[in-house]
C-alpha positions as CSV (number, residue, x, y, z in Angstrom):
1,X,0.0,0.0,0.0
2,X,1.2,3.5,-0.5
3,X,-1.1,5.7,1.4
4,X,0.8,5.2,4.9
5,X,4.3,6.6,3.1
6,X,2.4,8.8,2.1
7,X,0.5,10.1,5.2
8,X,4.1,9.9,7.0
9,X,5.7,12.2,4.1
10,X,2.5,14.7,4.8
11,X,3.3,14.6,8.6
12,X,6.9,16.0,7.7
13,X,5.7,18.7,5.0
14,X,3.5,20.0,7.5
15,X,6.2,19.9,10.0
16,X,4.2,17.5,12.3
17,X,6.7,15.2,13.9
18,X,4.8,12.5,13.6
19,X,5.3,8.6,12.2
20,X,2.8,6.3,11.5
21,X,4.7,2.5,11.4
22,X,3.3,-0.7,10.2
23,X,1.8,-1.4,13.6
24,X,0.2,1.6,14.3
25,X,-1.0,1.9,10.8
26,X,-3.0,-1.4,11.5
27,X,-4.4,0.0,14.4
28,X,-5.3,3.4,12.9
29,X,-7.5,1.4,9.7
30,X,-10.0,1.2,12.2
31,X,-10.9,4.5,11.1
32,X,-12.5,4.5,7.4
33,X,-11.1,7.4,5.6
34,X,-7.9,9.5,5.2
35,X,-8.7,13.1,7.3
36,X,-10.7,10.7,9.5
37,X,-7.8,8.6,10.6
38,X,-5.7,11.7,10.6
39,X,-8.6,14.1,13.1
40,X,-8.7,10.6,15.3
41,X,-4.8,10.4,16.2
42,X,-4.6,14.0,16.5
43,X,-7.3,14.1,19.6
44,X,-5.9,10.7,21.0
45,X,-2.6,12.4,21.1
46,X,-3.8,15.5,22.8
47,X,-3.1,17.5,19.4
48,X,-5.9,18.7,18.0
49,X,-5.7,20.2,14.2
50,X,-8.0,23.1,13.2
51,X,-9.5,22.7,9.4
52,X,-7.0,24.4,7.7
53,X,-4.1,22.4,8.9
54,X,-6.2,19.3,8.0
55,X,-7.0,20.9,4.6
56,X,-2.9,21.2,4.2
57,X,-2.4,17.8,5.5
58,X,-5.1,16.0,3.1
59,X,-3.9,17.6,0.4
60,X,-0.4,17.0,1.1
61,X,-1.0,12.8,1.4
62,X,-3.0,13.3,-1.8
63,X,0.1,14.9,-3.5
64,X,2.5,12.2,-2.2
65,X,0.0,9.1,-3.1
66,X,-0.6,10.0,-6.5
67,X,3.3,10.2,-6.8
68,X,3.8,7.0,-5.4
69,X,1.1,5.5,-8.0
70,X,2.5,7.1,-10.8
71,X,6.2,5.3,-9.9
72,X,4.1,1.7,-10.1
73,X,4.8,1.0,-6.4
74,X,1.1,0.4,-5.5
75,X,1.0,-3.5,-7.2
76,X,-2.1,-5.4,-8.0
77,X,-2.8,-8.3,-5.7
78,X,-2.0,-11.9,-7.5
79,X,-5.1,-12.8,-9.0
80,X,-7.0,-9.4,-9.7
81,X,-5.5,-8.6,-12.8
82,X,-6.6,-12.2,-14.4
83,X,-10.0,-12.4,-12.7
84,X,-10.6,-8.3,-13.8
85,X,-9.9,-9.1,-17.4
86,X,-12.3,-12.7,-17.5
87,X,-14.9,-10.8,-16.2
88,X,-14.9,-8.6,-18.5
89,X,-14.4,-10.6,-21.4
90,X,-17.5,-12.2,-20.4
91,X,-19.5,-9.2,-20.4
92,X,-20.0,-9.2,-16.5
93,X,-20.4,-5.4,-15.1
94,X,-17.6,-4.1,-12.7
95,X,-17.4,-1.2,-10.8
96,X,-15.2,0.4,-8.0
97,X,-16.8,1.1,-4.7
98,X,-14.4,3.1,-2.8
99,X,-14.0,5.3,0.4
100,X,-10.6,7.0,-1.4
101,X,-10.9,10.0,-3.2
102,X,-11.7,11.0,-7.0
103,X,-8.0,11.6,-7.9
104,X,-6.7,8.8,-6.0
105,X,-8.9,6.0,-8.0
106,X,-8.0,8.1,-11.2
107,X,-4.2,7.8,-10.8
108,X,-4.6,4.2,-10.1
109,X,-6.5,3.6,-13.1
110,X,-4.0,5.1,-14.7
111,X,-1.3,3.3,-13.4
112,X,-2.8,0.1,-14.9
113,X,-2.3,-2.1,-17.5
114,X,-3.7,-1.1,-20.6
115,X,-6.2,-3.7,-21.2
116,X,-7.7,-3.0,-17.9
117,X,-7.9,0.7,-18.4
118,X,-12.2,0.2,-19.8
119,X,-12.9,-2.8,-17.3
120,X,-15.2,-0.7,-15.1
121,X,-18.3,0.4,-16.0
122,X,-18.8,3.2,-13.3
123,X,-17.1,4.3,-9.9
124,X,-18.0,5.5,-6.4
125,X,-15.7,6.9,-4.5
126,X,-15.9,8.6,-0.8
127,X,-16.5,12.3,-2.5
128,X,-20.1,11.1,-3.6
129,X,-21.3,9.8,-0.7
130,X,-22.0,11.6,2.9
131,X,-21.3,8.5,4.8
132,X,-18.2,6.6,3.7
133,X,-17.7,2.4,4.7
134,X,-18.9,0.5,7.3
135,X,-21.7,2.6,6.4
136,X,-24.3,1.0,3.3
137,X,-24.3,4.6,1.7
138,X,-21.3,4.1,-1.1
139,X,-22.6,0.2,-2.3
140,X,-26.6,2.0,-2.3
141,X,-25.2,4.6,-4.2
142,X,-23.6,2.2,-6.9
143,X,-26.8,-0.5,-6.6
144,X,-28.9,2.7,-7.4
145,X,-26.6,4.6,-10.5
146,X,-25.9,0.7,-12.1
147,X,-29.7,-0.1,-11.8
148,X,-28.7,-3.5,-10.5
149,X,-30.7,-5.8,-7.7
150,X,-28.3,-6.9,-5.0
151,X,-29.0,-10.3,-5.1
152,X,-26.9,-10.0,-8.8
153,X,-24.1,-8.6,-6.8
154,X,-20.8,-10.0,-5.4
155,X,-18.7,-7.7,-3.6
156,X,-15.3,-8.0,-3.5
157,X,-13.2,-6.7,0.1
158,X,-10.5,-6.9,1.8
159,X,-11.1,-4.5,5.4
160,X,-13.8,-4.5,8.0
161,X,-15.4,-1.0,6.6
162,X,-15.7,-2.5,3.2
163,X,-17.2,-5.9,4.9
164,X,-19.5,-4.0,7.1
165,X,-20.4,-2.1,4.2
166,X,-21.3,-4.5,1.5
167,X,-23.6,-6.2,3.9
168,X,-25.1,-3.5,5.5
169,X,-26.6,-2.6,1.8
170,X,-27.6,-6.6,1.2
171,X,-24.6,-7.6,-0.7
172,X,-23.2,-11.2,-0.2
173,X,-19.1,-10.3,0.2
174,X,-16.5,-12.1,-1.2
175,X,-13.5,-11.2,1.3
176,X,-9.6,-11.2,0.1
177,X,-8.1,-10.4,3.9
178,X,-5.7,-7.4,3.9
179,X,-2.5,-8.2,5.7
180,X,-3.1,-4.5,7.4
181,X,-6.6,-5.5,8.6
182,X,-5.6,-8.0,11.5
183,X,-9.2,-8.0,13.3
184,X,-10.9,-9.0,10.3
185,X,-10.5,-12.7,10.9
186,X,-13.5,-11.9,13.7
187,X,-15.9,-10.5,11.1
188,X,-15.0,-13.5,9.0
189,X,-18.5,-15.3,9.5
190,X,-20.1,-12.0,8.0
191,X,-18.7,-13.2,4.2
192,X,-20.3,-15.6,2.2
193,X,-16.5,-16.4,1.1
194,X,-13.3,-15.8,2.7
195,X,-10.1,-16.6,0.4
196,X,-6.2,-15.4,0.5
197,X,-6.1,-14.7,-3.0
198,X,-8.4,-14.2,-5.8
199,X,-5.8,-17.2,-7.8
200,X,-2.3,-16.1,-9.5
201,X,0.5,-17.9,-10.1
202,X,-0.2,-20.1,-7.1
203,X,-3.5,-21.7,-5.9
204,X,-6.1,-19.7,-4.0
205,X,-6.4,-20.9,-0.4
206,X,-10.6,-21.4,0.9
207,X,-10.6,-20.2,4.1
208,X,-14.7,-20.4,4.5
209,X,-17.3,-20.9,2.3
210,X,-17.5,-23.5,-0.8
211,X,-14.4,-25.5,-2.4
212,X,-12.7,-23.6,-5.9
213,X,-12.2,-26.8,-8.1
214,X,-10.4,-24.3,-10.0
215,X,-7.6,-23.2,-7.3
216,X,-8.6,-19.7,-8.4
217,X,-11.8,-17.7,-8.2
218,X,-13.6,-17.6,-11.7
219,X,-17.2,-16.1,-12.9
220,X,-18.2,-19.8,-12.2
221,X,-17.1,-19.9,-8.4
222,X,-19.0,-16.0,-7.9
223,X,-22.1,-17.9,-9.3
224,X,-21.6,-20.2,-7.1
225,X,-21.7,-17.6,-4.2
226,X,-24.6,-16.0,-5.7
227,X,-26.8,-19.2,-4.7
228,X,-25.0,-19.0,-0.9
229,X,-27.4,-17.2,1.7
230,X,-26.8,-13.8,3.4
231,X,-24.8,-13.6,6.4
């Protein structure tokens, strides 16, 4: 991931001696959203910012992320970029459902491959919406722009806000685990599917819900979820 370089090189721009490491990171994801996180270790630290310092800070991270993207050190996960481009050959819609920013999904976007570049048929992202994840708000937002019924839908996650989400607006959730997200093993029962990897070069690893003949996760096996019940 590149957004916690990224917070930690806003920290030093605006001359906040701050560090956010890989275990406090973990902790801080609690928090859906960017100047969320950022407000929420600024009180528990006895620091509190006033808006404009936020407003400096957000768009600081912003600046750094998009720099970080545009380098290619934010990867695709094994799996995604295979599964992305089957879908799509097979006519299935896709869209991104995100608590990030506008210009953070665009730089991404543009840091992929070609061939993946018209995948998605629509996106929302956190500056739509009034509530971002756990909340139902961004997935109702894209259920009522793609015209879809939810019991068409698969969601694909990989946090506890994007969990919570998805089945807060009816969605049966396909859940990839983040490394960062070390809680989520408790919300596992919430997911109709719980796997390591969506299935690159090596196998993908069921951790909960039906067998993958496949040893990677196809249109067939989201069917196949389709026909499991909600959590």
């Amino acid at each position: 991931s590149g957004h916690r370089p990224a917070f930690n090189r806003a920290f030093r721009d605006c001359a906040l001696n701050w560090n956010w490491d890989e275990a406090l990171y973990t902790e801080l994801l609690s928090i859906p959203g960017g100047q969320q996180r950022i407000k929420f270790y600024a009180e528990r630290n006895g620091e509190p910012l006033d808006s404009a310092l936020l407003q400096r800070l957000r768009t600081a991270k912003q600046k750094h992320y998009l720099e970080l993207v545009a380098t290619g050190s934010v990867k695709l996960r094994p799996g995604v970029q295979r599964l992305l481009t089957d879908l799509n050959n097979t006519g299935v819609r896709q869209w991104i459902v995100t608590s990030s920013g506008h210009a953070s999904v665009d730089a991404l976007l543009q840091s992929l491959p070609k061939e993946l570049g018209s995948v998605f048929e629509g996106i929302v992202t956190g500056d739509q919406v009034a509530r971002h994840k756990p909340h139902p708000d961004p997935y109702l937002r894209a259920l009522e722009l793609s015209a879809v019924k939810s019991d068409g839908v698969i969601a694909l996650e990989d946090s506890t806000p994007g969990l919570q989400s998805a089945c807060a607006a009816g969605l049966r959730c396909l859940l990839t685990p983040s490394a960062w997200d070390r809680d989520l093993v408790r919300q596992h029962h919430q997911a109709v599917a719980v796997v390591d990897q969506l299935g690159g070069d090596e196998a993908s690893t069921i951790l909960r819900g039906p067998p993958c003949a496949q040893g990677r996760i196809t249109l067939e096996y989201l069917q196949l979820l389709l026909a499991e019940p909600l959590r």
